[in-house]
C-alpha positions as CSV (number, residue, x, y, z in Angstrom):
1,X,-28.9,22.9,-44.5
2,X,-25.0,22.6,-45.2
3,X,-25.1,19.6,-48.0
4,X,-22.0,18.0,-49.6
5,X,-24.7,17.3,-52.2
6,X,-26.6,18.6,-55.1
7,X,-29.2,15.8,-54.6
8,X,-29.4,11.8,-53.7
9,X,-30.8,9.0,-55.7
10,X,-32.1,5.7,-53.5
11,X,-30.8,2.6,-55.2
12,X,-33.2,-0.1,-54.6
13,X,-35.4,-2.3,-56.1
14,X,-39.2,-3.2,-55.9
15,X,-40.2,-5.0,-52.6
16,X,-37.2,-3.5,-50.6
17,X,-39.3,-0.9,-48.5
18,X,-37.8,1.9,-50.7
19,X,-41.9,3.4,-50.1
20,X,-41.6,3.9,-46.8
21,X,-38.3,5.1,-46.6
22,X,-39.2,7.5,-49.2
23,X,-42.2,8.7,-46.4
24,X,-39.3,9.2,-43.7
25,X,-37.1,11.3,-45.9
26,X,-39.9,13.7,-46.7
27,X,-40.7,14.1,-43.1
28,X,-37.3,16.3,-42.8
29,X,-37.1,19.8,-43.5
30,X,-35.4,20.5,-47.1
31,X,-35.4,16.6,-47.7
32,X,-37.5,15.9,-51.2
33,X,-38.3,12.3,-52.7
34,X,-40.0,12.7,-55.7
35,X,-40.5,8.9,-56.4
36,X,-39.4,6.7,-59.2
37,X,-38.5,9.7,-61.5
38,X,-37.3,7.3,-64.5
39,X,-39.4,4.6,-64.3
40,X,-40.3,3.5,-67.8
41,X,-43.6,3.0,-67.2
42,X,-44.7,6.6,-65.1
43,X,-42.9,9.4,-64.4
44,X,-42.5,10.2,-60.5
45,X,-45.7,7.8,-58.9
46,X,-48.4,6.0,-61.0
47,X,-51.3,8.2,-62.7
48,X,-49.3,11.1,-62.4
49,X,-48.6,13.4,-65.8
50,X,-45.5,15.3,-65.0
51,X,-43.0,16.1,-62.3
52,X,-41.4,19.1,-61.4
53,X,-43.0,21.0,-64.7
54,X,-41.8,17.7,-67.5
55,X,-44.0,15.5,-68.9
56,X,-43.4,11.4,-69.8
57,X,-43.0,12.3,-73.0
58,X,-40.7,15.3,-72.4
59,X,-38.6,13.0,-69.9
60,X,-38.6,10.3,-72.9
61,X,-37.0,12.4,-75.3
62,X,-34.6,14.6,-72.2
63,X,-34.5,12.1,-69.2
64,X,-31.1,14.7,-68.0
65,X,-33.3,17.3,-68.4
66,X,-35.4,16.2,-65.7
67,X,-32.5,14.8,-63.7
68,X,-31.5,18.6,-64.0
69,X,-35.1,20.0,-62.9
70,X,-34.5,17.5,-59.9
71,X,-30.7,19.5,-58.8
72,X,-32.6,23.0,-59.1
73,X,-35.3,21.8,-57.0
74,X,-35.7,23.8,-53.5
75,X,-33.6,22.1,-50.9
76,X,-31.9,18.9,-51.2
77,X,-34.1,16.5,-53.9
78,X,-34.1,13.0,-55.4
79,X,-35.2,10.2,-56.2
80,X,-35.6,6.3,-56.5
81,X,-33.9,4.0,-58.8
82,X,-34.3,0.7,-59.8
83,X,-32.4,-1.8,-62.2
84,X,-35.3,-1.3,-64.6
85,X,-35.4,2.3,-65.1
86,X,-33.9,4.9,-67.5
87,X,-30.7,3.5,-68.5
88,X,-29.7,6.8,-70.1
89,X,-29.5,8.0,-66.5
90,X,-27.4,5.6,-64.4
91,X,-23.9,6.5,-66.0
92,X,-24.3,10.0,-65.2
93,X,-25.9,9.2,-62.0
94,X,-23.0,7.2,-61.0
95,X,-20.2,9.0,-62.4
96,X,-21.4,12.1,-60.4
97,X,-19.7,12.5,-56.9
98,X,-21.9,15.4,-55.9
99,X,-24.8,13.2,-56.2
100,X,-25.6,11.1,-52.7
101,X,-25.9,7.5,-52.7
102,X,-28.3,5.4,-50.8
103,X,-28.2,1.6,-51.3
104,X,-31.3,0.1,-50.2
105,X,-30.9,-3.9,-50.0
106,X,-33.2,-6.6,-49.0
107,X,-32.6,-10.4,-48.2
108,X,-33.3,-11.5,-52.1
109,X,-36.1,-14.5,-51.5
110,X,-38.1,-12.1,-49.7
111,X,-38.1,-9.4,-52.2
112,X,-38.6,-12.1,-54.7
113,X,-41.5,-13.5,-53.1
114,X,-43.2,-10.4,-51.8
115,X,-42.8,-8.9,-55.2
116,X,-44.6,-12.3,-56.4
117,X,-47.7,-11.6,-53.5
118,X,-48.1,-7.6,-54.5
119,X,-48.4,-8.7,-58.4
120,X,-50.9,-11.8,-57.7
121,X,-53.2,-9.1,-55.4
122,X,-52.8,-6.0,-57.1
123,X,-51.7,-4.8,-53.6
124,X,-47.9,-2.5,-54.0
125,X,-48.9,-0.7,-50.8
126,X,-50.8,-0.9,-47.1
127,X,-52.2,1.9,-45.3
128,X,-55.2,0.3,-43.6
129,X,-54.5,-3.3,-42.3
130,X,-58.9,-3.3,-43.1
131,X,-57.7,-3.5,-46.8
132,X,-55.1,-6.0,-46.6
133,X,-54.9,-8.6,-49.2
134,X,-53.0,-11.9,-49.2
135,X,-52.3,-14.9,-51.4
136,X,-49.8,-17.7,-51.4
137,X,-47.4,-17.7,-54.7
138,X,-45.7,-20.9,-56.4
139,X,-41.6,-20.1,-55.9
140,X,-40.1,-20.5,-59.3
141,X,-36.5,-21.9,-59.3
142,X,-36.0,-20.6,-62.8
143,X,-37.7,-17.3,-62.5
144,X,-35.9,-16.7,-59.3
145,X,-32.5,-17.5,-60.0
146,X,-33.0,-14.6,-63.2
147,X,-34.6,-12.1,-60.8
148,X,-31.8,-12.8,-58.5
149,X,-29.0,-12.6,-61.4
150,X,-30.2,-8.9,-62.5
151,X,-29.9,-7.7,-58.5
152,X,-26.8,-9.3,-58.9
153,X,-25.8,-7.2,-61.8
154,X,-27.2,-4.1,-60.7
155,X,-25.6,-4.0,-57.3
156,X,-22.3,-5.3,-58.8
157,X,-22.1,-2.0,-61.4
158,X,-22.8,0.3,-58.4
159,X,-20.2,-1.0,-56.7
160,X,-17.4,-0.6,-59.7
161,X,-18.8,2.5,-60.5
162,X,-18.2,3.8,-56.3
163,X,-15.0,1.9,-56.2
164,X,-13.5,3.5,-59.7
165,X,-14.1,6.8,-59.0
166,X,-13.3,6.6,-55.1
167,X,-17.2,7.5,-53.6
168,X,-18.9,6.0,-50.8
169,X,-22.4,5.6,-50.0
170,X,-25.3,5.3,-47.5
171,X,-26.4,1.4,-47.1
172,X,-29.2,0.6,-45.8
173,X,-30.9,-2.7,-45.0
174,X,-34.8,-3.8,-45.3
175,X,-34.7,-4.7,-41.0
176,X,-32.9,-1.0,-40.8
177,X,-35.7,1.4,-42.2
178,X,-37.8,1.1,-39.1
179,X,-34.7,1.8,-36.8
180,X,-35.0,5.9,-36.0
181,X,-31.4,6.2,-35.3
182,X,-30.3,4.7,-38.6
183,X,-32.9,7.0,-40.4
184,X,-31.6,10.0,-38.2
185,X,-27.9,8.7,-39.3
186,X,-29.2,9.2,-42.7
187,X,-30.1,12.6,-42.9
188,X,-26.9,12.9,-40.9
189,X,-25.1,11.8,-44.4
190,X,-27.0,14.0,-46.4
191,X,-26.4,17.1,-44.1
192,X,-29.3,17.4,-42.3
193,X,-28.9,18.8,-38.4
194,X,-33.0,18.2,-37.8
195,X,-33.8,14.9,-35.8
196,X,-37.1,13.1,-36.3
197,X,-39.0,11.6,-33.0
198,X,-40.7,8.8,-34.7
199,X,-41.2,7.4,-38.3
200,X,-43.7,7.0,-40.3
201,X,-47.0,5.1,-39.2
202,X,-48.9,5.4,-42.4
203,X,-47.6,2.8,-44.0
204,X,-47.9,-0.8,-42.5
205,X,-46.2,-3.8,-43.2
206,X,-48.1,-6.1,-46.2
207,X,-46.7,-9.8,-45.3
208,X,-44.6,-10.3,-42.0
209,X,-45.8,-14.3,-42.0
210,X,-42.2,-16.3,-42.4
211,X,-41.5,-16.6,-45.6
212,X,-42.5,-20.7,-45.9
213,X,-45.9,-19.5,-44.9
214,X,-46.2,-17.4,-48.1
215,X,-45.6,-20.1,-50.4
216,X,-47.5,-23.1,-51.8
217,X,-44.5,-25.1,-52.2
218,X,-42.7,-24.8,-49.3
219,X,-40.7,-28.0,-49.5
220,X,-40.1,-27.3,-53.7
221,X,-38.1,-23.7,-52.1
222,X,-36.2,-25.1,-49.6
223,X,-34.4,-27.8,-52.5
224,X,-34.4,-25.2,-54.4
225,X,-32.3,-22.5,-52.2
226,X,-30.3,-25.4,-50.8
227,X,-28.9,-26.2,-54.2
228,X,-28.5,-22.6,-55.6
229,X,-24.4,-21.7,-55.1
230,X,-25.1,-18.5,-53.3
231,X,-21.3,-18.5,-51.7
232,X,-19.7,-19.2,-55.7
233,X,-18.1,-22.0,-54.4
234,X,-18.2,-23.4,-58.1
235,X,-17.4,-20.0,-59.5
236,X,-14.4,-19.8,-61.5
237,X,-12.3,-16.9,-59.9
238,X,-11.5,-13.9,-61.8
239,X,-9.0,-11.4,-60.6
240,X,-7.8,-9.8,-64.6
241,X,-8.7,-6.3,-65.1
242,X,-11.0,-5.2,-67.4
243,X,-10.2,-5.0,-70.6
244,X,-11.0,-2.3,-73.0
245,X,-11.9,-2.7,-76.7
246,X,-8.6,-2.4,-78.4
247,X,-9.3,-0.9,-81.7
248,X,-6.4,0.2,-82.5
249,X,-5.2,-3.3,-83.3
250,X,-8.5,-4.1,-85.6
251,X,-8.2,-5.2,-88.9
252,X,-9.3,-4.8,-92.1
253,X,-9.0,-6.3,-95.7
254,X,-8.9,-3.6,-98.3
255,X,-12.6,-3.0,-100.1
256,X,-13.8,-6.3,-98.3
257,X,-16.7,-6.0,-95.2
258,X,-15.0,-8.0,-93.1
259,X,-13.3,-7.0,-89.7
260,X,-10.5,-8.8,-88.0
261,X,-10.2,-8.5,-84.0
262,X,-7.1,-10.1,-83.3
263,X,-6.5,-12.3,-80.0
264,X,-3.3,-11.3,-78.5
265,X,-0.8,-14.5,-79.0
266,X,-3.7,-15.9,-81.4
267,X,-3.2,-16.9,-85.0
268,X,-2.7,-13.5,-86.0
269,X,-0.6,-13.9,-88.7
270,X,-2.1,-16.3,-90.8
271,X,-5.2,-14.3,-90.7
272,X,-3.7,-11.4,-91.8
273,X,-2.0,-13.3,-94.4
274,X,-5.6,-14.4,-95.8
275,X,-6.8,-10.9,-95.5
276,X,-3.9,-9.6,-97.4
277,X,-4.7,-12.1,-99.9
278,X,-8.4,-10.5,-100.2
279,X,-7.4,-7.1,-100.1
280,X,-5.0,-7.1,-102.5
281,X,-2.2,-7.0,-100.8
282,X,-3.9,-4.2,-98.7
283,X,-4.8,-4.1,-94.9
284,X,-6.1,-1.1,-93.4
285,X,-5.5,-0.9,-89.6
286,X,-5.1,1.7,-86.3
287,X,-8.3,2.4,-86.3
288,X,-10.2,5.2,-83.9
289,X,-13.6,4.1,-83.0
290,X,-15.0,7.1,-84.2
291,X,-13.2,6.2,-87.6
292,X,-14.4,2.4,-87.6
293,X,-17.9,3.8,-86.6
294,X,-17.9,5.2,-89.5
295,X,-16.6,2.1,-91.7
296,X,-19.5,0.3,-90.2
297,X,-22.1,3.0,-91.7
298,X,-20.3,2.8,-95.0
299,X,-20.0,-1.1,-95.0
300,X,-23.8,-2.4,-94.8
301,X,-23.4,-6.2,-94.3
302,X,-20.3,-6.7,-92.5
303,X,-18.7,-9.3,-90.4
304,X,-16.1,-9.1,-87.7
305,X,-14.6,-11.8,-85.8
306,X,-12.3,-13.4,-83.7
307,X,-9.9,-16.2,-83.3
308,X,-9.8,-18.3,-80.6
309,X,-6.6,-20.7,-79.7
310,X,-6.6,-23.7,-77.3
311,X,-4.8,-22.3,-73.9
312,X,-1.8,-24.5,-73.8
313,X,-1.0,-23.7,-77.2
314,X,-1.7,-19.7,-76.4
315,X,0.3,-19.5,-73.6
316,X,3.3,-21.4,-75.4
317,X,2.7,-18.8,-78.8
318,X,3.0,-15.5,-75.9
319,X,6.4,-17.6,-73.6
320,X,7.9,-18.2,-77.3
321,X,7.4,-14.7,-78.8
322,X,7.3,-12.2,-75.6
323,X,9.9,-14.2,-73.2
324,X,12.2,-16.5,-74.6
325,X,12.9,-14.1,-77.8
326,X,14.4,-10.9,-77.9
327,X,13.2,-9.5,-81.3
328,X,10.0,-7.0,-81.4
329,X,7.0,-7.5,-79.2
330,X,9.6,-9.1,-76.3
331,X,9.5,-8.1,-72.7
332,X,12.8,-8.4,-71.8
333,X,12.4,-6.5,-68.5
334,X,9.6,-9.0,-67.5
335,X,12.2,-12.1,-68.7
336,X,14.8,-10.5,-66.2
337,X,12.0,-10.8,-63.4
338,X,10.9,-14.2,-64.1
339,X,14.5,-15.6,-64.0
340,X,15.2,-13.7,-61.0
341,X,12.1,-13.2,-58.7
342,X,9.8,-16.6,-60.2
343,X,12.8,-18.8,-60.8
344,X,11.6,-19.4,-64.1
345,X,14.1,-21.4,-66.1
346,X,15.1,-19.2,-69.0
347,X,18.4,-19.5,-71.1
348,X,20.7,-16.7,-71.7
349,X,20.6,-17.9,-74.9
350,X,18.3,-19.9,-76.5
351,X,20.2,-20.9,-79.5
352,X,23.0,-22.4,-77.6
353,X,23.3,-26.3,-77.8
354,X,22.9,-26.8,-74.3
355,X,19.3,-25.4,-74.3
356,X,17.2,-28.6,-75.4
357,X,13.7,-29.8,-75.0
358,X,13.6,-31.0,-71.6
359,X,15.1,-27.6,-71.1
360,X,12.2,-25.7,-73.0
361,X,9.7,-28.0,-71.6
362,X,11.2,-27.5,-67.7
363,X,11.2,-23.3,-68.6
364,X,7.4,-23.4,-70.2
365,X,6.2,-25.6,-67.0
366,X,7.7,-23.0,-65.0
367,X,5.9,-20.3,-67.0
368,X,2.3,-21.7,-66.7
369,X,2.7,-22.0,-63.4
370,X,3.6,-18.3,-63.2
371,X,0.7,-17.5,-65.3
372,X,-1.8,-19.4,-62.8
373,X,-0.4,-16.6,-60.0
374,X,-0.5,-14.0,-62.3
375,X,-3.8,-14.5,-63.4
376,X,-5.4,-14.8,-60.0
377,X,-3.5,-11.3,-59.1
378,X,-0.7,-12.4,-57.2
379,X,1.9,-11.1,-58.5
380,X,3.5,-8.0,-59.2
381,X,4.1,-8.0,-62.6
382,X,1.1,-6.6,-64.9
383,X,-1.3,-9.3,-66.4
384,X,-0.3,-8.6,-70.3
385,X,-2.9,-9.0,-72.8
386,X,-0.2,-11.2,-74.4
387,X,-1.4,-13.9,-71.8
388,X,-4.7,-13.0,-70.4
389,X,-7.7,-14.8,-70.2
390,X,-9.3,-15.2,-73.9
391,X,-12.6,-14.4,-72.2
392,X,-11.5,-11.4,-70.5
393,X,-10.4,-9.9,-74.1
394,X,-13.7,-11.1,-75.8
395,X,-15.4,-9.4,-72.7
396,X,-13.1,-6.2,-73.1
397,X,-13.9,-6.5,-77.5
398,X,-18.2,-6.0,-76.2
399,X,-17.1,-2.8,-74.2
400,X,-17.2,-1.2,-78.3
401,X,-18.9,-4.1,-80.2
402,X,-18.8,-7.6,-79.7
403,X,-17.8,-9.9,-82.8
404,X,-20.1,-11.4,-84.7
405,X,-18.6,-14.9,-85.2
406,X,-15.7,-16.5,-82.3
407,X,-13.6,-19.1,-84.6
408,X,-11.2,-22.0,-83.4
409,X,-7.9,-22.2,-85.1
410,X,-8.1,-25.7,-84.7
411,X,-11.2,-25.1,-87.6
412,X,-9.3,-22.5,-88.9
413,X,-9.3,-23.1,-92.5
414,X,-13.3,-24.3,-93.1
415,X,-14.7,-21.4,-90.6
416,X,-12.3,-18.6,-93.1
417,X,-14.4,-20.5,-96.1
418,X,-17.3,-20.0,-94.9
419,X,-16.7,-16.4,-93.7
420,X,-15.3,-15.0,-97.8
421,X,-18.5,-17.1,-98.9
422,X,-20.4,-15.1,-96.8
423,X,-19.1,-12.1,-98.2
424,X,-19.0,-12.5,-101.4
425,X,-15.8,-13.6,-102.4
426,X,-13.2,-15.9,-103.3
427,X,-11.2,-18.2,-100.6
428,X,-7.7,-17.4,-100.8
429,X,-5.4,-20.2,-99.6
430,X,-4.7,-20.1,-95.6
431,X,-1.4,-22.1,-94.9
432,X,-0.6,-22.0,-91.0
433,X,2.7,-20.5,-90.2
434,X,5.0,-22.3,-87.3
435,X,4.7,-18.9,-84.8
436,X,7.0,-20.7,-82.1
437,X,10.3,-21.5,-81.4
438,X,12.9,-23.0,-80.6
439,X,10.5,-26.0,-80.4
440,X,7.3,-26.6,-80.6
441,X,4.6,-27.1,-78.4
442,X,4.7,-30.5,-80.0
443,X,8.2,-31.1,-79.0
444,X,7.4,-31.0,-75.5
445,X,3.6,-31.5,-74.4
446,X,2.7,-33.7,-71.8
447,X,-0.4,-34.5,-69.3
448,X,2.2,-32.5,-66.8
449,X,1.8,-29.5,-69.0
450,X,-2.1,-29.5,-70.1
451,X,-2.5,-30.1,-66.4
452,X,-0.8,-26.9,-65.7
453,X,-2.3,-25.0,-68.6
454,X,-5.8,-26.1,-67.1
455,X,-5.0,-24.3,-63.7
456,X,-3.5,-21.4,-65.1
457,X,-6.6,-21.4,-67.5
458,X,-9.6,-22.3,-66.0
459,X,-11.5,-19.8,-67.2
460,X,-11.1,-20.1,-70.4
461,X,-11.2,-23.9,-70.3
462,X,-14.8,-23.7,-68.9
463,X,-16.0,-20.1,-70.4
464,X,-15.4,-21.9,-74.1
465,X,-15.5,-25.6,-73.9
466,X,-11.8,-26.1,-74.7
467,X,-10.8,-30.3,-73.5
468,X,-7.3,-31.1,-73.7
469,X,-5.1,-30.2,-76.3
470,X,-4.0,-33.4,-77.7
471,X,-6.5,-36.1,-76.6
């Protein structure tokens, strides 16, 4: 055998036939499936102790143990996993490019409904058709549609995970296991030279009836399935990259357990301004996670949180600070680009006389609708976190810890009352700062621009219930 591989893990799920391709891999010489090796529940196949010398309990306290057990095993051996099992063991599993993928898949409804069948008969496999056992199930719109959201989720991570670190893999469908060639193809991919003649015959088949026949509600499934979006025609598109946690831009009030997780283009500064108020004039800030780790252990009780600002008024905060200005935190590099490339509308000089509102409204219009191609990846400049999604940087804040409480500047000044009663201590005074200028979003907002603002921003618009910004 001349592998590329130290062993192979079959990603699959329950009901996808991952049995019986399990048999056919075992049927080569130096090819070893030692079952569900990480299932929570058992350790290898049902009733069985230990596998490959480790015990449940051993696994449960050194699950890479056994996954290294399962590398030094004679030949080429692995094993199946499902979206259920170990999920100490995924990362690694994925992360590791000497480790062979398979990708077992299965039309959904019929995994979902045969799964349904084996737990209402007790019956997970069929070896004599003398034994067979049937029963009709009840399809669940509700239990489905979860069922079909973690697959969804499962297969989805796989993919990033092969994509990000440049592997492929074996896929496999449900109507390929009984095709010898595709089996054959498969030990091909795992460096196998052997051929088999025929597959397996032990195990049969438990339900080939069509699937309305396995159901007591047929009629109830097919409304169902013809409502459910399977094509995400009503999903809101997202091209933005993922985020990371940022905490290096956290703050914190001195000696007070709160934690402030600024939004990029946000209300920033009059947060800051309350925190210096509770700290004493004292913010502490540039945080490692390591180092806020270890504020958290020392600061029993805290609260972090975040501060959400209505897109039209976002994006206006990031065009006045990051574009139109040229003090810190401006990109004049991107500015150049937009005037030149986007034909965005900006001023050499924004303080000149010439440059007035129906000038700053025509430039900002211009803007959002550069942000709606930005933001859907069509363009060449980067997506800055100055201007990105709200719900991609929320997302990106969960990659380390999510925060606790999500305010609205808009209720700015009650939610930060709440927040220093929550904690103990006194309210200082939280007077909103103009952060915009030459003019104000005021000084120029229009149906036109929310309009614009909407399409740039639809994912925040629907992620977080924003309506327009001035009704």
């Amino acid at each position: 055998m001349n592998s590329n591989f130290d062993y192979f893990v079959v990603l699959a799920e329950m009901r996808t036939g991952s049995n019986f391709l399990e048999t056919n891999i075992n049927a080569y010489d130096g090819l070893t499936c030692v079952g569900e090796a990480f299932n929570p529940h058992f350790i290898g196949y049902p009733n069985r102790d230990e596998l490959l010398g480790m015990s449940l309990a051993e696994r449960e306290r050194d699950p890479l143990g056994l996954l290294h057990k399962i590398v030094d095993a004679p030949g080429l051996a692995g094993f199946r996993f499902f979206h259920d099992h170990d999920p100490r063991v995924i990362d690694p599993i994925l992360q590791d490019q000497k480790c062979a993928k398979i990708i077992l898949t299965r039309n959904p409804v019929e995994s979902y409904i045969s799964w349904k069948i084996a737990k209402a008969t007790g019956q997970w496999k069929l070896t004599n058709v003398t034994h067979h056992k049937t029963a009709k199930i009840k399809f669940d719109a509700t239990d489905f549609t979860v069922f079909l959201g973690r697959l969804k989720s499962f297969q989805l991570r796989i993919l990033h995970a092969l994509q990000a670190t440049g592997q492929t893999a074996f896929y496999i469908g449900y109507e390929d296991i009984r095709d010898l060639d595709v089996i054959n193809g498969l030990a091909k991919f795992l460096g196998i030279k052997q051929e088999l003649a025929g597959l397996s015959k032990n195990l049969k088949k438990q339900n080939p009836s069509p699937l309305l026949e396995k159901v007591s509600n047929p009629r109830e499934m097919e409304c169902a399935l013809q409502s459910a979006d399977h094509f995400g025609l009503s999903r809101t598109p997202n091209f933005e990259p993922i985020r990371g946690a940022s905490v290096n831009r956290y703050v914190i009030a001195n000696g007070i357990p709160l934690l402030f997780m600024p939004m990029p283009s946000g209300p920033n500064t009059r947060v800051r301004n309350w925190l210096t108020e509770l700290g004493n004039g004292v913010l502490e800030e540039k945080f490692t996670q390591k180092g806020l780790r270890q504020w958290k252990r020392e600061n029993v009780g805290h609260r972090s949180f975040t501060v959400l600002r209505h897109p039209v008024a976002r994006a206006h905060a990031a065009f006045c600070r990051t574009i139109l200005n040229s003090g810190p935190g401006s990109f004049p590099q991107i500015r150049k680009t937009l005037k030149r490339v986007h034909n965005v509308p900006i001023p050499d000089d924004i303080n000149a006389p010439a440059y007035n509102r129906n000038e700053h409204r025509a430039a900002f219009l211009s803007f959002l609708k550069f942000l709606k191609a930005n933001l859907s990846g069509q363009t060449a400049l980067r997506n800055d976190m100055a201007w990105s999604s709200q719900a991609s940087i929320v997302q990106g804040f969960g990659v380390f810890a999510a925060p606790d409480m999500v305010l609205r500047e808009d209720t700015l000044e009650t939610d930060l009352e709440f927040l220093a009663f929550r904690v103990g201590v006194e309210n200082p005074e939280c007077n909103p700062e103009r952060e915009d200028s030459p003019y104000s979003l005021d000084d120029i907002y229009d149906s036109e621009i929310e309009t614009a603002a909407q399409e740039a921003y639809q994912r925040d618009y629907m992620t977080f219930g924003f309506s327009a910004w001035r009704d």
